[in-house]
C-alpha positions in Angstrom: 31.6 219.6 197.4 31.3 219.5 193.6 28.6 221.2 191.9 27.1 219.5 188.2 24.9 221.4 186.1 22.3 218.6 184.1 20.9 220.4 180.9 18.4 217.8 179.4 16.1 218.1 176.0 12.7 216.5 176.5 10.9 215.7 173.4 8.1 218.0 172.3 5.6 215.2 172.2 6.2 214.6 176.1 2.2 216.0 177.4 2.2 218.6 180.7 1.9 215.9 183.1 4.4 213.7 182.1 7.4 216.1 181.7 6.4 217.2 185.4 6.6 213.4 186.6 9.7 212.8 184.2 11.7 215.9 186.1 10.4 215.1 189.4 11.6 211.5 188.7 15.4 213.1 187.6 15.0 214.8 191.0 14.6 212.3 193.2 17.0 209.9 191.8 19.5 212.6 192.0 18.3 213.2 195.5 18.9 209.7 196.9 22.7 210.1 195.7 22.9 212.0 198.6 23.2 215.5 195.9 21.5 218.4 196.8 19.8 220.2 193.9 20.6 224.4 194.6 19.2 225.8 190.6 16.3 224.5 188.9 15.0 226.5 185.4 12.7 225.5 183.4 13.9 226.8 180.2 11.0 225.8 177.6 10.5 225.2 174.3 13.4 225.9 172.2 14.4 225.3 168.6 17.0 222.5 168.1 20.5 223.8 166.2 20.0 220.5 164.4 17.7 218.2 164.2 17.4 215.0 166.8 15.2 212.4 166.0 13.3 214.1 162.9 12.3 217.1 165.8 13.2 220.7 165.4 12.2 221.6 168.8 12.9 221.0 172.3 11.7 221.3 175.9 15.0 222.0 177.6 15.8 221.7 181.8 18.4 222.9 184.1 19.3 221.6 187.3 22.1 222.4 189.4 23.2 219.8 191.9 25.8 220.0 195.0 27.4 216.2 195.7 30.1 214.3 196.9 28.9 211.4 195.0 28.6 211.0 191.0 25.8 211.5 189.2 25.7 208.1 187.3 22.9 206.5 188.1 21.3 210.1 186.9 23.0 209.8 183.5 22.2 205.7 182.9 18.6 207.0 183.5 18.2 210.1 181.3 20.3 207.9 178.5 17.9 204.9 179.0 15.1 207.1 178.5 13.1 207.4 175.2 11.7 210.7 176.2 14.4 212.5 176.4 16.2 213.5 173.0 19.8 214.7 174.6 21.5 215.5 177.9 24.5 216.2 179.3 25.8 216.2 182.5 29.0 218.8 183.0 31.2 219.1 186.7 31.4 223.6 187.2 33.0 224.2 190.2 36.9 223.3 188.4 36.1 226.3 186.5 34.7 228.5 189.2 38.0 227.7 190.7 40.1 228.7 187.9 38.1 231.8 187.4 38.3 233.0 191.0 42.0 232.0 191.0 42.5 233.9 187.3 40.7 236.8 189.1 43.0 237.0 192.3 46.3 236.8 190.2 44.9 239.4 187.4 42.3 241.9 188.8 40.8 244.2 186.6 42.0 247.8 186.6 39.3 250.5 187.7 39.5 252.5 184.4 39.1 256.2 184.7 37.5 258.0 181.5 38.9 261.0 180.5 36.8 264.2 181.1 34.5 264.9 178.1 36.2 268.6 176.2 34.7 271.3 177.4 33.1 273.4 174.7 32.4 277.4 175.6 29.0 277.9 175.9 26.5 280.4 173.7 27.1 283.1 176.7 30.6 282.8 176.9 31.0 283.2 173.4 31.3 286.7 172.4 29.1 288.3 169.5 31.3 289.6 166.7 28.7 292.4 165.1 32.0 294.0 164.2 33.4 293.3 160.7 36.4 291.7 161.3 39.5 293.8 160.6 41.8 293.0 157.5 45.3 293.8 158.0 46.8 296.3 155.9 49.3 295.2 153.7 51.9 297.7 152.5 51.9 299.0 149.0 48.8 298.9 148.7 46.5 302.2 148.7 
């Protein structure tokens, strides 16, 4: 099974109703591949690093999809689409692979803190309302 994740930027003009029929349209498209959708955040409106289209902001989706198949009739759609200022489509589980095999053949060491110093406490100390001694020298008297 591969897993994609689909990040897509809908314009900001896009009304309510039609970003909700736009993403339920990505769905089932993405459905009928036979891909099973597992993630889905809405992440809201954002502010573009650049801007696309003369817009500074964005209204950016996640999905997360399981398939066998591709996801290209997903991509000719989201591409073909005026509504939608960029997407991208990007395959994951090669590098949950490499992580959990990076992970197996270096694991992390449990670290162990050393113990904090121990300072004496006010009660252990011991007053000194003694002057302290000065140690004689010879010769002098």
């Amino acid at each position: 099974m591969r897993t994609y994740e689909v990040l897509f930027i809908l314009s900001p003009q896009v009304p309510e109703e039609e970003t909700n029929t736009l993403i339920s349209d990505f769905k089932k498209v993405a459905e009928s591949t036979g891909a099973k959708l597992t993630n889905e955040e809405a992440w809201g409106r954002r502010r573009l690093a650049y801007p696309i289209q003369k817009f500074n902001e964005g209204n950016y989706h996640l999905f997360v999809f399981d398939t066998d198949a591709s996801l290209s009739e997903l991509d000719r759609r989201m591409r073909n689409s005026d509504r939608i200022l960029r997407h991208m489509i990007v395959r994951t589980d090669l590098d949950h692979k490499r992580a959990d095999k990076l992970a197996k053949r270096n694991p992390k060491k449990e670290r162990v803190r050393p113990a904090p110093p121990s300072f004496p406490s006010a009660a252990e100390q011991q007053p000194s309302s003694a002057a302290p001694e000065t140690p004689a020298v010879e010769g002098e008297r």
